[in-house]
N, C-alpha and C positions, 0 to 999 in steps of 0.2 A: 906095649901099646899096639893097639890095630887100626890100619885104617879104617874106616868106613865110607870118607869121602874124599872124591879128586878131582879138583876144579881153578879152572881162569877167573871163574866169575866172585871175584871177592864180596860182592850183594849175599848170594848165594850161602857162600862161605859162612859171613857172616851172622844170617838169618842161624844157619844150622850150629854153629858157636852158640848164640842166646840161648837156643830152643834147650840144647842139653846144658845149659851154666843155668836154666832158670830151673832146670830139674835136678840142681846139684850133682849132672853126672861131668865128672874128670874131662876134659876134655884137653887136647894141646893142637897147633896146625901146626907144622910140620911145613917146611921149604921159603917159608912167609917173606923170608930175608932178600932170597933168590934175588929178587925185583931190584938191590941196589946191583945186582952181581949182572945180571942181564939186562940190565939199561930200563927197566921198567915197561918191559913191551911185553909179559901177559907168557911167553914162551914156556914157562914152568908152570906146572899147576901146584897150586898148594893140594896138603893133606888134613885130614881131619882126624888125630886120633885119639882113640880113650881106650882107657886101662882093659883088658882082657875079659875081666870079670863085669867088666860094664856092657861089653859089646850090643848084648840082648836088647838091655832097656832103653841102648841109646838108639838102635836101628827101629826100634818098636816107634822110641818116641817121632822119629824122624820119617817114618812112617806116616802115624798117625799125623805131621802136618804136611803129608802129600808130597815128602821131598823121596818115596820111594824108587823114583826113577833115576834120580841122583846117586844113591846110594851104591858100592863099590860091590861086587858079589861078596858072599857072606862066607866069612874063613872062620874056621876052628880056631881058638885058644891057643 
């Protein structure tokens, strides 16, 4: 799995979860738990990640609805 995204803003988070579950790409976040572990105060960002071979279509899609500024720099496989 890759990140692609790393973020406080669970809105955010969210939004970019539908965007690739509505495009059937894999998606999992990563640290989500953190929040019982640090009192709930935002200190940890979550992760956004999908399978390897999804990377492309999911930074395309994620792209395409403007959350390119969000996006993690773009790692090899």
């Amino acid at each position: 799995m890759i990140p692609v995204l790393r973020t406080n803003d669970i809105v955010l988070l969210s939004l970019a979860e539908a965007i690739l579950q509505d495009a059937d790409v894999a998606c999992f976040v990563a640290d989500q738990h953190m929040s019982a572990i640090e009192g709930s105060i935002g200190a940890f960002p979550r992760r956004l990640l999908v399978p390897a071979d999804e990377v492309r279509q999911a930074r395309r899609l994620l792209t395409d609805a403007g959350l390119a500024a969000e996006l993690l720099p773009a790692q090899e496989p």
